[in-house]
Every structure is written in structure tokens, then in C-alpha cells.
C-alpha positions in Angstrom: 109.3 -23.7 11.2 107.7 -24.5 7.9 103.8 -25.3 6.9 104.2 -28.8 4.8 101.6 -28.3 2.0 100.6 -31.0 0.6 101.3 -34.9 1.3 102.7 -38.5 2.6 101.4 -37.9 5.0 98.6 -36.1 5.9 96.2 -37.2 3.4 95.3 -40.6 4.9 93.6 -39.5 8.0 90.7 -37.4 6.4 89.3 -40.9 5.1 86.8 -41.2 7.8 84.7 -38.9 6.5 83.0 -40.7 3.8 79.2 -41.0 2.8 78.7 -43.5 6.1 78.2 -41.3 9.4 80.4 -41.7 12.2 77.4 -42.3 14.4 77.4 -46.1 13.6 80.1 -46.5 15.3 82.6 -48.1 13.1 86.4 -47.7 12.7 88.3 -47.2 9.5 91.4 -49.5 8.8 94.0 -48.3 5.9 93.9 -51.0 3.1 98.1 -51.2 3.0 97.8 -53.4 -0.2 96.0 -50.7 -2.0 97.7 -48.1 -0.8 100.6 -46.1 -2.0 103.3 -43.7 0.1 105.6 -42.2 -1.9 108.6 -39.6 -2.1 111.3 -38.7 -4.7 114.7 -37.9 -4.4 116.7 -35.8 -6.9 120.5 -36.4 -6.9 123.2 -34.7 -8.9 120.6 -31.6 -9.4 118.7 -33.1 -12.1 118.3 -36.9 -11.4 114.9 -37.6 -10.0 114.0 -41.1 -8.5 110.6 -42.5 -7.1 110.8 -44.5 -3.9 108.0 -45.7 -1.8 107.3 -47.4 1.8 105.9 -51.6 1.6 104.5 -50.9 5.4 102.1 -49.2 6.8 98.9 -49.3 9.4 96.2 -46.5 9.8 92.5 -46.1 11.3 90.5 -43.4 11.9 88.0 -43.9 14.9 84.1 -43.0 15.3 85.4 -39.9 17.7 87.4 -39.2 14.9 91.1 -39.8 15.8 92.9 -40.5 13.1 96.6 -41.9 13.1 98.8 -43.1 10.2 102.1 -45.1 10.7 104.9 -45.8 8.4 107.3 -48.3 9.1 110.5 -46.7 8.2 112.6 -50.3 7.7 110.3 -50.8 5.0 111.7 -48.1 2.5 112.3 -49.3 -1.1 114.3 -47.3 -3.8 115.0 -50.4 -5.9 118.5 -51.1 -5.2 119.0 -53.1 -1.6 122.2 -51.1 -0.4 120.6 -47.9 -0.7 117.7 -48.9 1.5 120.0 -50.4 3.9 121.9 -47.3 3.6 118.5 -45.0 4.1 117.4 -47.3 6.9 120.9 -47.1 8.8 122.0 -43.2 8.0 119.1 -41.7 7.3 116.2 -42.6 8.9 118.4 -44.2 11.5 115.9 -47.1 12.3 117.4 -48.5 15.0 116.3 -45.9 17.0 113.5 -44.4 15.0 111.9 -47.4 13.8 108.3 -45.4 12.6 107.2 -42.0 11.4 103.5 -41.1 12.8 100.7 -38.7 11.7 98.0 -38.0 14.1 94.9 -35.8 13.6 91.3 -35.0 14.8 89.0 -35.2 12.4 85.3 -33.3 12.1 83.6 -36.8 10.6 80.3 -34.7 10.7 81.7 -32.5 8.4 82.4 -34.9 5.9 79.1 -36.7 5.8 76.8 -36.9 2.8 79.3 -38.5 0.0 77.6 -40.7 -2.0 79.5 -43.9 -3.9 81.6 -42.4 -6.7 81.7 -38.4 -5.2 84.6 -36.7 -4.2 85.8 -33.4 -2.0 88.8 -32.0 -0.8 89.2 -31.1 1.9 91.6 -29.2 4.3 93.8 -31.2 6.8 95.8 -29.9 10.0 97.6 -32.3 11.6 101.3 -33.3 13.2 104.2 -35.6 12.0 106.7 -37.3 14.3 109.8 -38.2 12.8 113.1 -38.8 13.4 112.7 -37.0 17.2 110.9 -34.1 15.5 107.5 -33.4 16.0 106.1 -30.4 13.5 102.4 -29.7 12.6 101.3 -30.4 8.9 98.6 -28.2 6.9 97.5 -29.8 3.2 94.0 -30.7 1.2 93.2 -34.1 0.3 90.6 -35.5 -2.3 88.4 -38.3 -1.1 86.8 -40.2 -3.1 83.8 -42.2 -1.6 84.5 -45.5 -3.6 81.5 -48.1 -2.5 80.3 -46.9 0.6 82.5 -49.1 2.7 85.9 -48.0 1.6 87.3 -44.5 0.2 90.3 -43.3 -1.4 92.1 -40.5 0.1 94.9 -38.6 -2.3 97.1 -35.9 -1.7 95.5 -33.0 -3.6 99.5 -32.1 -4.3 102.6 -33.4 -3.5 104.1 -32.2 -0.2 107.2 -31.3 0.3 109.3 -31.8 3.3 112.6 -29.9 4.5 114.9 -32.5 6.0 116.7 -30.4 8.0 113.5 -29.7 9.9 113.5 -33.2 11.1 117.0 -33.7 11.8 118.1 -35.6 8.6 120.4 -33.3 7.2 123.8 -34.8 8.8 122.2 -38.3 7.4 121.8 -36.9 3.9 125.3 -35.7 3.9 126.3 -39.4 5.0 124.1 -40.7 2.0 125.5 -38.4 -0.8 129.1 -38.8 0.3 129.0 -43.0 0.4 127.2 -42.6 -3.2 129.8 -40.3 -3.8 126.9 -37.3 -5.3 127.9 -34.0 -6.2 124.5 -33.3 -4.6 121.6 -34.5 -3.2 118.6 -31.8 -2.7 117.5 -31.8 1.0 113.9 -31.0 0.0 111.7 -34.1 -0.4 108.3 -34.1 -2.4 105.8 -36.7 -1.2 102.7 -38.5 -2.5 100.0 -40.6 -1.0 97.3 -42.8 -2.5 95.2 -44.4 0.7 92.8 -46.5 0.7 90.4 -47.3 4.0 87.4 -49.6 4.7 85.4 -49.8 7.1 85.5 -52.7 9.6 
């Protein structure tokens, strides 16, 4: 089993932790508009493309419990048979509709940011997808933005084995409908995630 350093997913739970302490008892929502999940795929061994999700919910709670969820229908690479073919072979939606990241988080750790500062900080978490359920170790840089909301980044991109997850079969069905010499089974992803408080 592999560590996953750095990434999609793990970055947006450590948002919590901004300048505002936990003791006040609010929750964190993820600000989907503002926010960015992406991954890139490299085909043919040198052909790199840039997709990203369009759904996605997240909160981190005043005890700390942070979960991020990605609606997996909602993939886009730009070209509406290749989503349909991602949603149907490869993430096989119709039975694994989401992929979720779920952490505790020390919020009294990450106290003490004032509007405009930034940390990074280490992140331990687990991602459930596709039937699989591995842990995930990464740093993320957040950015306390106003006081009220904070940016969480991946600190690098994270890369994710699909055969860990069970996805290699489906990325065999994608490369031989596109009809690919190739299509790298290793997956780099970014996140940009933005929470506010409620």
C-alpha cells in the first residue's frame, strides 16, 4: 500500500484551522464555486490533459471532523463522451456515485492566523473510492484570507496509483475505446479549497 503525498484530496479538510478558534463553535462549509479539484491524465506517454470535478461539499466541525466529498458524475475533461466514458468505465458511478476524504483535525493547533498569513501544515487522513479505502499523508498551505474564510492548497500535487483503488481494469476499458497506445495509471492531483465559516 502506498503513502499519497500530496493532493485532491486531502488538502481541504485542514481549513478549519484558521485565525478564528474552534471554541466559538462554528462549522466550516467548502465554498464549491471558489474552489478547484483537479487531476491530469497523460495519454500516448507524453500527452498531458487537465480535468477537474463541477461538484463538491465539505465542512470541518468545531470537534474538528472534517469530511470532503466529490461527486464523481460531475467529472469534466472537456469533451462529453469522455466524461460519459469516465463516469461509466472508470469511476463506474452507478455504483460508486462519490469519492470521500475524512479526517480529524487538531483546530487548537492551527489557531493564531491572522487575515493574509499562511502555514503548512501536515495532513493524515483516509480516501474512499471506488470500494477502496487507503489512508492519505500530504501538507497543505492555508491561507487565512479575511478571518471568515481560508484557502486551503495542496502544498504539491498528489499522485494517486489507480490500481490501488481498483481502476486499473477501467483504465484499460478507457484506453482501448480511445484506441491509446497508452494511458499512465498514475494520476497527479491538485486542490484549491476555499471554506467560510457559517
Amino acid at each position: 500500500m502506498r503513502w499519497f503525498r500530496p493532493s485532491l484530496l486531502p488538502a481541504a479538510l485542514l481549513v478549519a484551522a484558521c485565525s478564528q478558534p474552534a471554541a466559538q463553535g462554528s462549522d466550516w462549509q467548502l465554498d464549491a464555486g471558489t474552489s478547484t479539484l483537479n487531476f491530469v491524465s497523460i495519454k500516448s506517454g507524453s500527452l498531458a490533459e487537465t480535468h477537474h470535478f463541477t461538484a463538491m461539499s465539505g465542512t470541518v466541525a468545531e470537534d474538528g471532523t472534517a469530511e470532503l466529498v466529490i461527486d464523481l458524475a460531475s467529472v469534466e475533461t472537456g469533451i462529453e463522451i469522455r466524461n460519459e466514458r469516465m463516469q461509466e468505465h472508470f469511476f463506474e458511478t452507478g455504483e460508486y456515485a462519490e469519492a470521500r476524504l475524512t479526517a480529524q483535525i487538531d483546530l487548537a493547533a492551527l489557531t493564531g492566523l491572522e487575515p493574509g498569513e499562511r502555514t503548512i501544515i501536515p495532513f493524515q487522513g483516509t480516501l474512499d473510492l471506488h470500494g477502496a479505502s487507503l489512508p492519505v499523508e500530504t501538507e497543505v498551505t492555508v491561507t487565512d484570507l479575511n478571518g471568515e474564510r481560508v484557502l486551503v492548497e495542496t502544498a504539491a500535487p498528489v499522485f494517486l496509483h489507480v490500481e490501488d483503488f481498483g481502476l486499473a481494469d477501467g483504465l484499460a476499458t478507457l484506453q482501448e475505446l480511445a484506441g491509446l497506445p497508452s494511458i499512465t495509471p498514475v494520476v497527479p492531483v491538485t486542490a484549491s479549497l476555499v471554506f467560510e465559516r457559517e
